[in-house]
C-alpha positions as CSV (number, residue, x, y, z in Angstrom):
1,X,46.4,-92.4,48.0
2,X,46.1,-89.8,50.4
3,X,42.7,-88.6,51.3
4,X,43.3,-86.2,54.1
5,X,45.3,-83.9,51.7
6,X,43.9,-84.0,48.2
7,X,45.7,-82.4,45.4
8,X,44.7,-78.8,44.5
9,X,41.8,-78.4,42.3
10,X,43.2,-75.9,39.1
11,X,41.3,-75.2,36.5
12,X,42.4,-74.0,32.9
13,X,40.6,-70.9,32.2
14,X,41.2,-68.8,28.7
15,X,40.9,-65.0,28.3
16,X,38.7,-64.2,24.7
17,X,38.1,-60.6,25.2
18,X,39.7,-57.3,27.4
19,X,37.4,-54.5,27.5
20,X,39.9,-51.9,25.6
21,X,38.0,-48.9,27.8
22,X,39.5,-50.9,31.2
23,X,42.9,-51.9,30.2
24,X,43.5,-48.4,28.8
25,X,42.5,-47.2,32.5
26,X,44.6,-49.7,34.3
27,X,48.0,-48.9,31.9
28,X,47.4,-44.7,32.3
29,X,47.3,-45.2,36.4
30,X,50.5,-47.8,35.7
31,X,51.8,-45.5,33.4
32,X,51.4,-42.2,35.7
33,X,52.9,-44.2,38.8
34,X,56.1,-44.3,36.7
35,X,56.3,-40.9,35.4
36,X,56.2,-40.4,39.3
37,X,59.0,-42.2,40.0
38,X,61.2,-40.6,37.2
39,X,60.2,-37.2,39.1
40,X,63.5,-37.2,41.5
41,X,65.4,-37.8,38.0
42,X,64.8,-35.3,36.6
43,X,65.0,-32.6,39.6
44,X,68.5,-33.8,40.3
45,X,69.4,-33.8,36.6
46,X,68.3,-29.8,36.6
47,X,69.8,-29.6,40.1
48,X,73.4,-30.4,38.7
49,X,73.1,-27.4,36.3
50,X,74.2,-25.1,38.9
51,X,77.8,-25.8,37.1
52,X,76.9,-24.4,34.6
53,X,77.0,-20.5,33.1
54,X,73.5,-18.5,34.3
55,X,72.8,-17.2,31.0
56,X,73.0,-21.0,29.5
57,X,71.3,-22.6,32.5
58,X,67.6,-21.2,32.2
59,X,66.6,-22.7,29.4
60,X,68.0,-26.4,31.5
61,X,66.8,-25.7,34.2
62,X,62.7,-24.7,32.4
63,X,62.8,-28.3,30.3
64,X,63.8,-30.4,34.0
65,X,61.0,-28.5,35.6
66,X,58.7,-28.6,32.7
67,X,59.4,-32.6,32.4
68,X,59.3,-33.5,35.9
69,X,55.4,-31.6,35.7
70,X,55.0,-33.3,32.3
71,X,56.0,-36.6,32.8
72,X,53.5,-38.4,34.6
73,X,50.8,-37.0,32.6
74,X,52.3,-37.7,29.5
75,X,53.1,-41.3,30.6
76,X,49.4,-41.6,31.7
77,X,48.1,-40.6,28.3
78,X,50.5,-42.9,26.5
79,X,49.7,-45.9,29.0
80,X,45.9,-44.9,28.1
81,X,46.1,-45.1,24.5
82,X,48.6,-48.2,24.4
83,X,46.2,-49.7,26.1
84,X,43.3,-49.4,24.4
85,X,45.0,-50.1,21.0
86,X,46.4,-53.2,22.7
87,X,43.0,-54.5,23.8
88,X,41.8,-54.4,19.8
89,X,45.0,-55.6,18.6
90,X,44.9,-58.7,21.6
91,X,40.3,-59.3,21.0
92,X,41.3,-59.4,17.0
93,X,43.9,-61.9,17.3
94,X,42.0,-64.0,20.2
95,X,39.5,-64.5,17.3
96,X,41.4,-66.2,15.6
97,X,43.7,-68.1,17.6
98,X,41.5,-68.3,20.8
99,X,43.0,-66.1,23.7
100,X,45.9,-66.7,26.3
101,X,45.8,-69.5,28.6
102,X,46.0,-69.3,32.1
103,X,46.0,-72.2,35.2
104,X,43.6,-70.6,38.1
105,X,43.7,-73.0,41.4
């Protein structure tokens, strides 16, 4: 037996409850962040209209715009309510079956 390095200590721990109010926080700035990142998607998606007739293209070119504003605060709202839905759905069934396991050192 080694005494000079012991083994590390873990410790199981278990997660009962997730305030709904925090996780829906956490998921609408996770959420946002990718909107963001669709952003340059979109642009170059309304950017490649410029084949296209100008009478036609308008109305393209208004919905890339209008999603590349939209998108990251849509995806924040959704990422906020998912969130909080999935914190009562994930404290109801902890009740029951007692909450996710984790191994902390």
């Amino acid at each position: 037996m080694d005494l000079t390095n012991p083994p590390p200590l873990s410790t199981k721990r278990r997660i009962k409850r997730i305030a709904p109010l925090q996780l829906g926080k956490m998921l609408a700035v996770l959420y946002g962040i990718l909107g963001l990142i669709f952003i340059p998607f979109f642009l170059f998606m309304t950017a490649l209209t410029s084949q296209i007739p100008a009478e036609q293209r308008t109305g393209i070119v208004a919905m890339g715009a209008g999603f590349a504003i939209c998108a990251p605060i849509l995806y924040a709202i959704m990422g906020f309510i998912i969130g909080i839905i999935g914190a009562f759905i994930y404290n109801l069934v902890a009740k029951f079956i007692g909450g996710v396991e984790v191994e902390v050192e």
